[in-house]
C-alpha positions in Angstrom: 108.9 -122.3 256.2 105.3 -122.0 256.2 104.4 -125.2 254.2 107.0 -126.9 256.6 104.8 -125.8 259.3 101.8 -127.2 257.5 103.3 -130.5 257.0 104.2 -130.4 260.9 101.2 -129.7 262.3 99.2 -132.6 259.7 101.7 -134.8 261.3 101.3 -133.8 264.4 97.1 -134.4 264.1 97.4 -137.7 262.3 99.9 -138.8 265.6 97.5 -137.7 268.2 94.6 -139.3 266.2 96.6 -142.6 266.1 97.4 -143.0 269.7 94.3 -142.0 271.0 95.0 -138.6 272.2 92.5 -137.0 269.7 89.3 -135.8 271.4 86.1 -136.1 270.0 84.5 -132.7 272.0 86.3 -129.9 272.6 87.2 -128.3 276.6 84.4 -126.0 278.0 85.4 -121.9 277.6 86.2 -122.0 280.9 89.1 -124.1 279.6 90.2 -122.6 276.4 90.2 -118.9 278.4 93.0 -119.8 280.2 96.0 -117.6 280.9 98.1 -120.3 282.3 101.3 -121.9 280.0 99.7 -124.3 277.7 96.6 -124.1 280.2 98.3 -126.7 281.7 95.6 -125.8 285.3 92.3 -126.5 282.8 93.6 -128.8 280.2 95.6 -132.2 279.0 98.5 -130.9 277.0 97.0 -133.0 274.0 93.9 -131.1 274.1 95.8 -127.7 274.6 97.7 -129.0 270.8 94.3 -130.2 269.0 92.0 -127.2 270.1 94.4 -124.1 270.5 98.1 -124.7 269.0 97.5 -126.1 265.9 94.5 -124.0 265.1 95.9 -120.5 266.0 99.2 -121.8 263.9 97.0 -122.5 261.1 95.3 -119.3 261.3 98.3 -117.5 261.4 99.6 -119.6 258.3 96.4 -118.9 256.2 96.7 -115.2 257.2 100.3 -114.8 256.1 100.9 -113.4 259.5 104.7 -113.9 261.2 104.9 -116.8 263.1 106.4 -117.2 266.4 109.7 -117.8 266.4 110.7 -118.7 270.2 108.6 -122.2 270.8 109.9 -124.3 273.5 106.8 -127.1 273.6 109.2 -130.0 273.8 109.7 -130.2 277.6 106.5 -129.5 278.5 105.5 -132.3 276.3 108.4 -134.4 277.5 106.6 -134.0 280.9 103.4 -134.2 279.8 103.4 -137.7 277.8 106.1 -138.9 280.2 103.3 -142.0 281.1 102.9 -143.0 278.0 106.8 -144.0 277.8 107.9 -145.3 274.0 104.4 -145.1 272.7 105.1 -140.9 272.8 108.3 -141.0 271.1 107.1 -140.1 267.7 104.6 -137.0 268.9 107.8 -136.2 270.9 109.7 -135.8 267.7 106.9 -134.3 266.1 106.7 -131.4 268.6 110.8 -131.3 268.7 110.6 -130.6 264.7 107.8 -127.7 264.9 110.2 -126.0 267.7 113.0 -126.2 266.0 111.5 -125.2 262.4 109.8 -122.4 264.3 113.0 -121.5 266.3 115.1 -121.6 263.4 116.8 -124.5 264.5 118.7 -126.7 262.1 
């Protein structure tokens, strides 16, 4: 499942990069401390994915630690990318596939 993962999460970069939801500096540590749900009150979802969900699921990859296995991103980003209307569909299906690969959803 791991290299699944892998694959997910390169896809999931290469979309963000593509539709211009990559950022080129990361959120103050103000930001990234958080407690908050995706830190949905300091952040952009998109910058919640680039500089703390695909990192700490990479770390946890490269350490051979367990990965989470109740994810429910989906509707937040359903929410989130809601503006951006068809253009989202594909990071939408992106983030459906790593919920359900991490969920153990067919």
């Amino acid at each position: 499942m791991n290299s699944q993962i892998e694959l997910l999460l390169a896809e999931l970069e290469i979309e963000l990069k593509l539709i211009n939801l990559w950022s080129a500096s990361p959120p103050d540590a103000t930001a990234m401390n958080s407690t908050t749900p995706f830190c949905c009150d300091t952040m952009p979802l998109e910058n919640w994915l680039q500089y703390i969900f695909i990192p700490r699921m990479q770390a946890l990859i490269a350490a051979q630690a367990a990965l989470p296995n109740k994810v429910s991103v989906h509707p937040m980003a359903e929410e989130a990318f809601k503006s951006q209307g068809a253009t989202a569909q594909p990071l939408l299906s992106i983030i459906k596939r790593i919920d359900n690969s991490l969920s153990g959803v067919a």
